[in-house]
BAKE-438974 format. One record per residue: residue number from 1; x, y, z of N, C-alpha, C in turn. Coordinates in steps of 0.05 Angstrom, whole numbers. Layout:
BEGIN
{NUM; {X; Y; Z}; {X; Y; Z}; {X; Y; Z}}
...
***
This chain:
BEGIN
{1; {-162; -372; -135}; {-165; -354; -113}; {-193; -357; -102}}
{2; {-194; -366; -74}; {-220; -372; -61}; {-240; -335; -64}}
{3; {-265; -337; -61}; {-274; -320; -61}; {-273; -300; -37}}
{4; {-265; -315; -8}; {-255; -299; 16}; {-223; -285; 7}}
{5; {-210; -290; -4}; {-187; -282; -14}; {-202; -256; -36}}
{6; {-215; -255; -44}; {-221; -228; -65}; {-241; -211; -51}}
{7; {-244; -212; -27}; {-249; -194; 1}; {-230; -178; 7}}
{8; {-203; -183; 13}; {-189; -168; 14}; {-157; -153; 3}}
{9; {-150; -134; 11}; {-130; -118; -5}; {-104; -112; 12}}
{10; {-83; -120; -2}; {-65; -123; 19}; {-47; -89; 24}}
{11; {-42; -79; 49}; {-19; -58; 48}; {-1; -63; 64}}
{12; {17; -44; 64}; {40; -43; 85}; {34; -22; 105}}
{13; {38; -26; 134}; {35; -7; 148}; {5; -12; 181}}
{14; {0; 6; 185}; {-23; 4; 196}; {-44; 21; 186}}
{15; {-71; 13; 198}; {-94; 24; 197}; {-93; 57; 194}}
{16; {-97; 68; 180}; {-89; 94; 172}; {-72; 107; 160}}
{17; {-49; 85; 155}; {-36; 100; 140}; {-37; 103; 111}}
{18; {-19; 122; 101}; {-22; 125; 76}; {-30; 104; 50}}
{19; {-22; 86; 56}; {-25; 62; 34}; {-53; 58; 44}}
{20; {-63; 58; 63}; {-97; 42; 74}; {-109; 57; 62}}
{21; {-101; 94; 75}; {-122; 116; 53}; {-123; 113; 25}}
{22; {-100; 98; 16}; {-104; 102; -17}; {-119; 86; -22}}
{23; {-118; 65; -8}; {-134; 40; -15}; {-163; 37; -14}}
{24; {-167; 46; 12}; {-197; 53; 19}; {-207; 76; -1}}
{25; {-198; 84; -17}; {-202; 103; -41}; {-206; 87; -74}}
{26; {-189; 73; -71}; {-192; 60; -92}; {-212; 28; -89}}
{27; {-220; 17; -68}; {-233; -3; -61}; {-245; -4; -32}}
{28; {-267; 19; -33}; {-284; 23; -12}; {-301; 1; -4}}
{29; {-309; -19; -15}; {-325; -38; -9}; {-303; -65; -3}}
{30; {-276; -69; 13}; {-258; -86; 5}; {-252; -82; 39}}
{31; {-243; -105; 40}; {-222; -107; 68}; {-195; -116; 71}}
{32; {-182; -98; 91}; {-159; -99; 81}; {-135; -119; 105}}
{33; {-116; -125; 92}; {-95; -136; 106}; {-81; -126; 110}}
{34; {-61; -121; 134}; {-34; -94; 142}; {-16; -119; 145}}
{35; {13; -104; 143}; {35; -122; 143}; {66; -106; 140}}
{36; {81; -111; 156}; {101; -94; 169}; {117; -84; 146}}
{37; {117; -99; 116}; {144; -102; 98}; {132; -101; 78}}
{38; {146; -82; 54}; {135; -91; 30}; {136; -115; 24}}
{39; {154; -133; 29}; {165; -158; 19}; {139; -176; 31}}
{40; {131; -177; 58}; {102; -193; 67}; {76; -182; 50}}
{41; {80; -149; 50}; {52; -156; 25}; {51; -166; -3}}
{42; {72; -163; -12}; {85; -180; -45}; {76; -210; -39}}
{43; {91; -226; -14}; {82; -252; 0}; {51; -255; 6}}
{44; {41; -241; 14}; {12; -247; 19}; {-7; -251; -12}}
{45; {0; -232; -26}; {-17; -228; -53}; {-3; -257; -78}}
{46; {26; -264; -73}; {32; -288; -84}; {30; -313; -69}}
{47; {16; -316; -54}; {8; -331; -36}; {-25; -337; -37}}
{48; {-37; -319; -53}; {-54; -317; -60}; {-75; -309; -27}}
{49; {-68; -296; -8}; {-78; -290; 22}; {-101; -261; 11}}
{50; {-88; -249; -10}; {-98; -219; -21}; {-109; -218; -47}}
{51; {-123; -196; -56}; {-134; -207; -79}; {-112; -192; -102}}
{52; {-103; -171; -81}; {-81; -152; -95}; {-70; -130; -77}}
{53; {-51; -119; -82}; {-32; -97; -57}; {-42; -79; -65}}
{54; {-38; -56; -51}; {-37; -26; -56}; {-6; -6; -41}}
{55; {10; -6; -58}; {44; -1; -48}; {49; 27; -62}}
{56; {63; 40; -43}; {78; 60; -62}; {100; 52; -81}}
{57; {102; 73; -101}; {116; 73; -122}; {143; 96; -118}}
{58; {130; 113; -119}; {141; 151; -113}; {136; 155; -99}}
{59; {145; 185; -85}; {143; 190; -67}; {150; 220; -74}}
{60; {134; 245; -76}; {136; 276; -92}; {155; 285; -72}}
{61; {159; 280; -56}; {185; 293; -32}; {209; 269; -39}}
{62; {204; 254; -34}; {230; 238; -30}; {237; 225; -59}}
{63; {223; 221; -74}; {234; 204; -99}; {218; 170; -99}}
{64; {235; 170; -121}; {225; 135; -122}; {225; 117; -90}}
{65; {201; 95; -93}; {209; 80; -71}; {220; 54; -70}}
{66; {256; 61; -76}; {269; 36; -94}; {269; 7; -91}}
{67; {265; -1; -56}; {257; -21; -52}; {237; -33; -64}}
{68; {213; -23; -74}; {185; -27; -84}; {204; -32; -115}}
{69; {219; -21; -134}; {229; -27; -157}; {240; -54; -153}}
{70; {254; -60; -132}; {277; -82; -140}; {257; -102; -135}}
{71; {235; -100; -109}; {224; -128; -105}; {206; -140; -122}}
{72; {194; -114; -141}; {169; -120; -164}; {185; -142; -188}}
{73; {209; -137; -187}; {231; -147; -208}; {235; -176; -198}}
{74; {228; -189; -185}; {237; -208; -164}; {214; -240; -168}}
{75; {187; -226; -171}; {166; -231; -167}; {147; -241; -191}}
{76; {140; -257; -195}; {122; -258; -213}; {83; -248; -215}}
{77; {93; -218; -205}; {63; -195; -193}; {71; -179; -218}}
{78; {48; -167; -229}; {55; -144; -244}; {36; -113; -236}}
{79; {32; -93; -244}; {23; -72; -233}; {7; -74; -250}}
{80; {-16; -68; -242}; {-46; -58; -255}; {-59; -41; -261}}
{81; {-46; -22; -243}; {-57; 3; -251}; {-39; 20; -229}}
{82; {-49; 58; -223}; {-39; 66; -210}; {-68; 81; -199}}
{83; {-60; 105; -173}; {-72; 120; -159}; {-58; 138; -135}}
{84; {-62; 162; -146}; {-46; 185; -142}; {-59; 196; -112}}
{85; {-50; 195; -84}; {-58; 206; -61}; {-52; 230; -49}}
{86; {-62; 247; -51}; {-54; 274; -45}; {-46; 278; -11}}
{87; {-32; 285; -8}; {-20; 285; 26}; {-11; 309; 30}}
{88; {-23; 315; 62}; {-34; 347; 58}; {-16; 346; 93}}
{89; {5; 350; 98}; {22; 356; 123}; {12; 379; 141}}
{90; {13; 376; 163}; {-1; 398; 179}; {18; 396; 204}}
{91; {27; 425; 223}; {44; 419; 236}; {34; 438; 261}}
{92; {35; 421; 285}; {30; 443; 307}; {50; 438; 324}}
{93; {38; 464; 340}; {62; 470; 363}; {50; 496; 378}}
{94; {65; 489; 407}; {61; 519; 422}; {84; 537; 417}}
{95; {65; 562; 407}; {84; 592; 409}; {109; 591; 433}}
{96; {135; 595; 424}; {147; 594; 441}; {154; 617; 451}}
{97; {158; 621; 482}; {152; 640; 500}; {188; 651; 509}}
***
């Protein structure tokens, strides 16, 4: 793995979302790669483009995130660790009249 490849960290999604927050939490000094599919960030990091993903697992409302089970099974990636993101929902609206 070139040393420009251990620059950055691969997620799914865009710039802000939840996987970037986790990430930028767990590797503040790292740059990151976005990519529409779990399956392209699994591809990027065995491709060696990433130095490693940051994916959901669970999900405390919805459950497991089973796609993320079947493709880890698929793959010759293993998990390294974890990191727990607290997500804090906020909802507005105008009083209705």
């Amino acid at each position: 793995m070139s040393e420009k490849t251990q620059d950055f960290i691969a997620c799914q999604g865009v710039p802000g979302a939840f996987s970037h927050l986790a990430a930028k939490q767990l590797f503040p000094e790292k740059r990151f790669l976005f990519y529409a599919t779990f399956e392209a960030v699994l591809e990027a990091v065995s491709r060696e483009k990433a130095a490693c993903a940051l994916l959901p697992v669970e999900n405390s409302a919805a459950g497991r995130v089973a796609d993320m089970h079947r493709l880890l099974g698929d793959l010759p990636l293993y998990v390294t660790g974890e990191h727990f993101l607290r997500i804090r929902h906020c909802q507005i609206g105008r009083a209705h009249v």
